[in-house]
N, C-alpha and C positions, 0 to 999 in steps of 0.2 A: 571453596565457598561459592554458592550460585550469583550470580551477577545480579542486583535491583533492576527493579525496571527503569528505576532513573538513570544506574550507571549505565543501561543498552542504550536508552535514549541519548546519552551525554556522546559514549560510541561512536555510534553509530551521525549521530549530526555533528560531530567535529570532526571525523574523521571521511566523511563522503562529504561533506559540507552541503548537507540539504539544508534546503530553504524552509521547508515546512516542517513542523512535528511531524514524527512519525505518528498515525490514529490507531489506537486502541478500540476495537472491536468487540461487544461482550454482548451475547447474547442471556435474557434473564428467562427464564423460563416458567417460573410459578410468581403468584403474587405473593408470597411470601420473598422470593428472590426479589422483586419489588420495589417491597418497602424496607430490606432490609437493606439495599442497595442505596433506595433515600436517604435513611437513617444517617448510615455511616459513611458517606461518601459527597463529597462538595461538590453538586451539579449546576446547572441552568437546564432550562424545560423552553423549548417555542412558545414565544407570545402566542403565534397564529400557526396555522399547518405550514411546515414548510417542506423540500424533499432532503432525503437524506445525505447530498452533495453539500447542500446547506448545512445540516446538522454539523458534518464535519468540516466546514470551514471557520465555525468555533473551534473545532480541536485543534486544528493546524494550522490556524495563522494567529489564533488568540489563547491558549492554553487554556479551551473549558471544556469541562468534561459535561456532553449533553445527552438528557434523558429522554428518549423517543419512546411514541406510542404509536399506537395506529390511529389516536384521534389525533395525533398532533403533526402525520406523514404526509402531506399533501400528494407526493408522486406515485401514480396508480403501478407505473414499473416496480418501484419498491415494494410497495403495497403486497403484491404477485410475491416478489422476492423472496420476502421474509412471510411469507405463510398467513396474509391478512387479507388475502383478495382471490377471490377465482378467475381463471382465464375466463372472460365474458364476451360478449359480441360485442361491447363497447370498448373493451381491450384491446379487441382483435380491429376494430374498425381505427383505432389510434397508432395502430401498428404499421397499417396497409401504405406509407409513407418509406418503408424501406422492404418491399418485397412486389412481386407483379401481381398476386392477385390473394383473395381471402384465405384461400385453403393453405396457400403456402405460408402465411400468417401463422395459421393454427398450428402446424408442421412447426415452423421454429419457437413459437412460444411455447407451446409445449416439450422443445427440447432446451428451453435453459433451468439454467438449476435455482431451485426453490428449495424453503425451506418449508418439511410439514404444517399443512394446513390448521393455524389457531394453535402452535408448537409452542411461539415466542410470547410471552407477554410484554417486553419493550426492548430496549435498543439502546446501550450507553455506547457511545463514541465520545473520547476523550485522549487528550496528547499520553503515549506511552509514557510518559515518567510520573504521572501524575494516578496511575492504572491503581483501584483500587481489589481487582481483582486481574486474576490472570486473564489475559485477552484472549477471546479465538481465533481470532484474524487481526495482524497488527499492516495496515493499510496504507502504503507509502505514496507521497505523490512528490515523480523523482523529476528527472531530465534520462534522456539516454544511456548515459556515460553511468550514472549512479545505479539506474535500475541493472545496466549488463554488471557492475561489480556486485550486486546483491544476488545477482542470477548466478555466478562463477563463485563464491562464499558459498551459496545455500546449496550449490553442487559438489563441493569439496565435503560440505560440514554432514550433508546425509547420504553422502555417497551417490548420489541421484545425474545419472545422464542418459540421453536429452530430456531437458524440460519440455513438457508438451502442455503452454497453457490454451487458456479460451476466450476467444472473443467473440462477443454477443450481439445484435443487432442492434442492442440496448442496456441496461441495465448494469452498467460497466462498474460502478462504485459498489452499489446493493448486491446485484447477482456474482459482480467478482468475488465479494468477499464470503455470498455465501457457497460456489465453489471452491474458493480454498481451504474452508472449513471444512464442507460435507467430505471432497477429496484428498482433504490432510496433505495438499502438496501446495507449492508455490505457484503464484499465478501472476500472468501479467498482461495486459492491455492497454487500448487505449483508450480516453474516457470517453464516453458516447456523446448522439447529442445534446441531449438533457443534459450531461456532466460539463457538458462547455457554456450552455448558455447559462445554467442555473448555478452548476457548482461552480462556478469561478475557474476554469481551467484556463486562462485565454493565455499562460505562457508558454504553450506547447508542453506541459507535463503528461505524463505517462505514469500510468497506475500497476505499484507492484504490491502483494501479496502474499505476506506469510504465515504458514500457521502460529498462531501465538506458542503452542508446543516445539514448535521449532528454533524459535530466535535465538536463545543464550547459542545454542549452537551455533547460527552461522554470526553471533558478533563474536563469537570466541574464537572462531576461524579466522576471522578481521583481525584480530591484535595478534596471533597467530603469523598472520603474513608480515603484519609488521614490524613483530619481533625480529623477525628472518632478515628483510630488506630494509626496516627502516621507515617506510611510508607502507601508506593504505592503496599506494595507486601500482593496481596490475597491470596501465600501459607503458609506462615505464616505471618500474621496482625504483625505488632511492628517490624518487622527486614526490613534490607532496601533490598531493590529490589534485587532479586530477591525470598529472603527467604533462611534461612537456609537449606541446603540438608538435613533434619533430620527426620526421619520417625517418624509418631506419636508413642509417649509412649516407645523411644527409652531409654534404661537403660544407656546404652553405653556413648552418646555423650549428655553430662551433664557439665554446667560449673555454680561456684559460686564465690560471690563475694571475692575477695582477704581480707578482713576482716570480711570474714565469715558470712558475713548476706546472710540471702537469694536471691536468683537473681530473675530478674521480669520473669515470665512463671514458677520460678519450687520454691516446698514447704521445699525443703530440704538445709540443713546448710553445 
């Protein structure tokens, strides 16, 4: 039986113990996708234009599932992103804050990834369990620890080694998600500046990316490892998430059982 998206969601956040939803990614592409989207699915919509960092900090710190447009995207990055803006001279002149001069500007914007020009008609991000359709990018905002076991899962589950993702001078939510899409592979970064000041990043999180086609796979690899060892945590196997701080062959930090038997990992009484 394939897994809901509730149960990846339940998974996957009890068992890495993230803090935020995992975000559900869907792009809609006709106005019939739309309104059929409206219809049948429980959204929220921006008062005001906001950027897409925004958008999903409804998904993942309050469980709502938000419906974006281009009238309602304030961030001109995203704008680009998702196929609603051309690289323009005012683009380029908002850019020149992380490069030496214009032309090298235009050289990197035009190398991150976009989606076809006027392709998308809107934009739902929404907590994965709540996913009224299948995701194409399910958009996690982890800590270190969490992202490298989602990287080491998603490489057992598709066979896939090394990951090679992208990071951009910009555009680290929007354009992350829409490289993992266009490239069907997993992605990970870290969030730009716009993503820190605007999207609420300020606890050191790190943004990983999967394709929505991909997930049951590596949460099935998850309960997979756990079946085997017992826990979710591959720095040490048998301890729960996230593993002991303990350096191998540590003399120091040693514990036995209170009636003296030996404890499970060590030979000593």
């Amino acid at each position: 039986m394939p897994l809901s998206f509730q149960e990846m969601e339940s998974i996957l956040m009890e068992q890495l113990r993230l803090y935020h939803h995992p975000v559900a990614v869907t792009w809609l592409f006709t106005d019939k996708d739309v309104e059929e989207f409206r219809r049948s699915t429980p959204h929220v919509v921006p008062v005001k234009p906001l950027t897409f960092c925004q958008w999903e900090t409804a998904a993942r710190m309050q469980g709502k599932t938000v419906l974006g447009t281009a009238e309602t995207l304030a961030c001109a990055n995203a704008r680009v992103s998702f196929g609603w803006r051309d690289i323009d001279e005012k683009e380029v002149k908002s850019q020149l804050k992380y490069c030496v001069d214009e032309a090298q500007v235009k050289r990197f914007l035009l190398s991150k990834p976009r989606l076809p020009m006027n392709g998308v008609r809107a934009v739902a991000a929404g907590p994965l369990g709540k996913a009224a359709l299948p995701p194409h990018v399910v958009h996690f905002y982890c800590d270190s620890i969490q992202a490298y076991h989602l990287a080491v899962d998603y490489m057992a589950a598709t066979d896939t080694h090394p990951l090679r993702p992208q990071i951009t001078m910009s555009s680290s939510a929007c354009g992350g998600s829409v490289f993992c899409w266009r490239q069907k592979t997993f992605n990970h970064c870290p969030p730009c500046s716009g993503a820190y000041n605007a999207g609420k990043t300020e606890r050191g999180e790190t943004y990983v990316f999967i394709p929505g086609e991909h997930l049951e796979a590596v949460a099935r690899r998850l309960l997979q490892r756990i079946e085997k060892s017992g826990s979710s945590s591959v720095t040490r196997p048998g301890d729960y998430f996230p593993g002991g701080d303990i350096c191998k062959n540590c003399p120091l930090i040693i514990f036995k059982s209170g009636d003296g038997a030996a404890c499970k990992g060590c030979d000593k009484k």
